[in-house]
N, C-alpha and C positions, 0 to 999 in steps of 0.2 A: 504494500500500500504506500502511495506517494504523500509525502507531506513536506511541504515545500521543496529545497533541492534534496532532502533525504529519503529515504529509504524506512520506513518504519517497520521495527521490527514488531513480527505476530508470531514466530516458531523460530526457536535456536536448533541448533545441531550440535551431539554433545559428541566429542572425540571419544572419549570415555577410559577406560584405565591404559588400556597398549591396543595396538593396529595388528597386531600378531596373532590368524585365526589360533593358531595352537594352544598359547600363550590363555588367551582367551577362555578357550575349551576345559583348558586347568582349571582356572580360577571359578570359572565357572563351579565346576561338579564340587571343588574346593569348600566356596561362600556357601554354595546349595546346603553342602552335605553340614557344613557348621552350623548355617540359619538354622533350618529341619533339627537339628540335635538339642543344641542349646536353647534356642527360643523355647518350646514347648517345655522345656527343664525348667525355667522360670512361674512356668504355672502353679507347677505342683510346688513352690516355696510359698505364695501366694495361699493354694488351700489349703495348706499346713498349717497358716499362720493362724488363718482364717477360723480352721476346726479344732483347733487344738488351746483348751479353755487357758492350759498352761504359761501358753506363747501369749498372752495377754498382756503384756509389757509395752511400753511406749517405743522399746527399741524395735522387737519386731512388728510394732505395727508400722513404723518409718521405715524398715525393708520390705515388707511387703508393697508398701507406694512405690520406692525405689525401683521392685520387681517389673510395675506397673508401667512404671514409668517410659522402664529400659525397652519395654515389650511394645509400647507407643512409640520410642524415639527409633527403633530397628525396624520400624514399620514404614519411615516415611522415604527413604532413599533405596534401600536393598531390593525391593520388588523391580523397579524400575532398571535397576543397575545387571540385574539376573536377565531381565528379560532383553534387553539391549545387546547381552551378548552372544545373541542369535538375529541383531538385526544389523543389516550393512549402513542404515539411512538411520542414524540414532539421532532422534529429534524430542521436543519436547516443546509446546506451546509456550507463550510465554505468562501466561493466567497459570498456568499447572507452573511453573517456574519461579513464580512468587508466592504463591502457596506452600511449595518447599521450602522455600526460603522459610517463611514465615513458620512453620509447625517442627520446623528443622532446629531453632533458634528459642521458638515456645521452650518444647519438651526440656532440651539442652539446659535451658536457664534454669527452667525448675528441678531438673535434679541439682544442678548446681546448688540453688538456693537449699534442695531436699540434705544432700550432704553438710550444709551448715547449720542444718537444725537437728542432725543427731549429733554433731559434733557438741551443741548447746545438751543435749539430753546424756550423752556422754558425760560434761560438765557437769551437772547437775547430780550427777549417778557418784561420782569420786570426790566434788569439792562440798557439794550441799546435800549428803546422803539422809539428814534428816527432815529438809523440807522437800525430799524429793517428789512427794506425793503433792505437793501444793503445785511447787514448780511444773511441773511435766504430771499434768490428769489429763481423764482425755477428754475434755475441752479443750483443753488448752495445745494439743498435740490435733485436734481439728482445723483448729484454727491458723495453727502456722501450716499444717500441711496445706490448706486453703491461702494462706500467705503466698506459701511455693510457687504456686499454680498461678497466681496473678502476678506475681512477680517476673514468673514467666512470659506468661502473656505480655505483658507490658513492654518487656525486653525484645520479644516478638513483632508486636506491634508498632514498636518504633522504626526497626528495620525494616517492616514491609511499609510504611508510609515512606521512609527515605526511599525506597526501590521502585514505590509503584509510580511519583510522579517522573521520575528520570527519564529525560525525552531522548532514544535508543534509535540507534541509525546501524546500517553493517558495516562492517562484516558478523553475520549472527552465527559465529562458531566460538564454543566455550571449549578449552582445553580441560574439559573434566568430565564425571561421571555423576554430577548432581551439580544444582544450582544454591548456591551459597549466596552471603551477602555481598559480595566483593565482586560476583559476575558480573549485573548488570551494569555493575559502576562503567567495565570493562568497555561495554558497548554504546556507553553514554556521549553523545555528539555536545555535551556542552561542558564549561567548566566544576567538576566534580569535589574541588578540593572541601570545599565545606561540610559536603555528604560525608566523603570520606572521613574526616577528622571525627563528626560526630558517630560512622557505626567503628570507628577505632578504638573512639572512648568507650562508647556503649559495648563492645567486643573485647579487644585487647586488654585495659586496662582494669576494665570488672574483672575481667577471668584472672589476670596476675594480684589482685588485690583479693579477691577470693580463697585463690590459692595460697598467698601468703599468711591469708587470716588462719585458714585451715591449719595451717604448717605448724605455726606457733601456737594456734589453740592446744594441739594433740602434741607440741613438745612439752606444754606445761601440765599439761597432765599427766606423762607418762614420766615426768618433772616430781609429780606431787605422789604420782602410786608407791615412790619409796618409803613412803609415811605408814601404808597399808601393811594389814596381815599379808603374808605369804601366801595364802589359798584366792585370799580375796584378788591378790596384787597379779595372778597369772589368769586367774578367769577374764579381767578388763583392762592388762596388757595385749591378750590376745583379741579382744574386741578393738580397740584401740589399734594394731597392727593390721586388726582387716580392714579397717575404717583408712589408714595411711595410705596401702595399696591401692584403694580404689579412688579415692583423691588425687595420688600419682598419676593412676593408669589413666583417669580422667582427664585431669588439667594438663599434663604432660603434652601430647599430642593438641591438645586446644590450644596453649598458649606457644607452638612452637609451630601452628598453621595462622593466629590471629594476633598474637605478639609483635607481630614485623606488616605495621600497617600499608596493605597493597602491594607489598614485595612478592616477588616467586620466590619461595625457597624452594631447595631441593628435596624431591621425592616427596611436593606437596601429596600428588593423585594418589598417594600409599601409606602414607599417614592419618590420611582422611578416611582411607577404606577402614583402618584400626578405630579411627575416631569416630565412626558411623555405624559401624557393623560390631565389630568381633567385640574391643574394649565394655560397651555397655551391655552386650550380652551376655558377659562374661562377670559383672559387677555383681548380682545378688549372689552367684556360684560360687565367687572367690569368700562372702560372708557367710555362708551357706556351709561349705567345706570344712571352715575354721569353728565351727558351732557345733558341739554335741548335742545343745540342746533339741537344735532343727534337725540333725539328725536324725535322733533317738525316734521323735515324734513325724518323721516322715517314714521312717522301720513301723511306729505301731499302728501308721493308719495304713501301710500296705499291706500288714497285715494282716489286720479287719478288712480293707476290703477281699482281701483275697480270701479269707474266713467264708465273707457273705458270698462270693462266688461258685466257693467250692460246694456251699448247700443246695445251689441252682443246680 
């Protein structure tokens, strides 16, 4: 569609991870074979949480959102990136391109923000063990998880107003496999610096300030666990170390693709695929693994179910 001397872009074309059918075919049955495995793994942490009167703690009620979450944010790039590597003409509208953006960016935020609020119930659990029932009830554990969620949104929503009014001319080819906030700036026919600075701030310097908060919240704690008994101080050491991990594995890749405002870095397209796919799928698993408790109580509902099966 013509508008004025440009070109207005309706449909991008994504290059997507390598040009190499082989290459391609791997990663493919690869991603398939991880999505299929792990995603549906995440379920059953969820009805664990869910059924089991036990798991009634404010901590796993923030993993099991987490779970929720992870299973929402693997939803929104991976179907599209699967099916693309069976199509020669990999395209994608540009209304479905800010939509990704934007549920890309949602989800993202709120676990972000979801991670700083066990990091507070963490807190709560080692420094304030006697009001911890005041601190963290579950209202109060509704309300910020509802915090999460708009805070997401919001984060969301500003990047897709910066995206949707940017007047876009060609060439409509994105060197990637998904539409981020930094694409369209790409194809923007006019002076961009202002956009850019503000999804920088809003991207880069939340995520390094996040991450830093996180960093030092969980030194000072695992700072103060020397104060504790011995039984107590390994049970929420090791809560505390799965919590680090997945903060790591999280921010890691986020601030080393939106850290360096509009730059290429290297082996962006495969950093992204860890930071979209495999990383958050892998986040409730890694809490999950280090928990006897979710264990035990995933052993005795398979159990039962299998109990009630075997009388059919």
């Amino acid at each position: 569609m013509e508008h004025g001397n440009h070109t207005v872009v309706t449909e991008l074309i994504l290059l997507g991870l390598t040009q190499n059918h082989e290459v391609q075919m791997i990663l493919f049955f690869f991603l398939l074979l991880f999505y299929m495995v792990i995603l549906p793994g995440n379920i059953p942490i969820i009805l664990t949480i869910r059924g089991d009167p036990q798991l009634g703690s404010p901590m796993y009620f923030f993993l099991a959102n987490l779970a929720f979450l992870d299973i929402c944010y693997c939803s929104v790039t991976p179907p599209k990136m699967l099916a693309d590597f069976f199509s020669d003409h990999k395209t994608i509208s540009y209304s479905a391109c800010i939509a990704q953006l934007f549920f890309l960016h949602f989800l993202g935020a709120a676990e972000a923000f979801l991670l700083m609020v066990m990091a507070y119930d963490r807190y709560a659990t080692i420094c304030k063990p006697l009001h911890y029932s005041r601190l963290v009830n579950r209202r109060v554990c509704c309300v910020l998880v509802g915090a999460t969620w708009s805070g997401g949104f919001i984060h969301g929503i500003i990047l897709f107003s910066l995206s949707i009014h940017l007047p876009l001319c060609g060439p409509s080819i994105l060197d990637s496999f998904f539409c981020d906030a930094h694409q369209p700036v790409k194809l923007a026919c006019a002076n961009t610096y202002l956009v850019e600075l503000l999804m920088f701030l809003n991207n880069g310097v939340v995520i390094v300030m996040c991450f830093t908060v996180l960093l030092i919240s969980y030194t000072v704690l695992l700072l103060k666990l020397r104060t504790q008994s011995s039984k107590a101080k390994n049970k929420v050491a090791s809560t505390c170390v799965s919590h680090i991990i997945v903060v790591s594995v999280m921010f890691g890749p986020a601030m080393y693709i939106y850290g360096l405002s509009f730059q290429v870095v290297p082996m962006e397209k495969f950093v992204a695929v860890f930071h979209t796919v495999i990383f958050p799928l892998t986040n409730p698993m890694i809490y999950t693994l280090r928990n006897k408790e979710i264990k035990s109580s995933m052993w005795r509902l398979l159990s039962k179910y299998t109990l009630r099966c075997g009388k059919f």
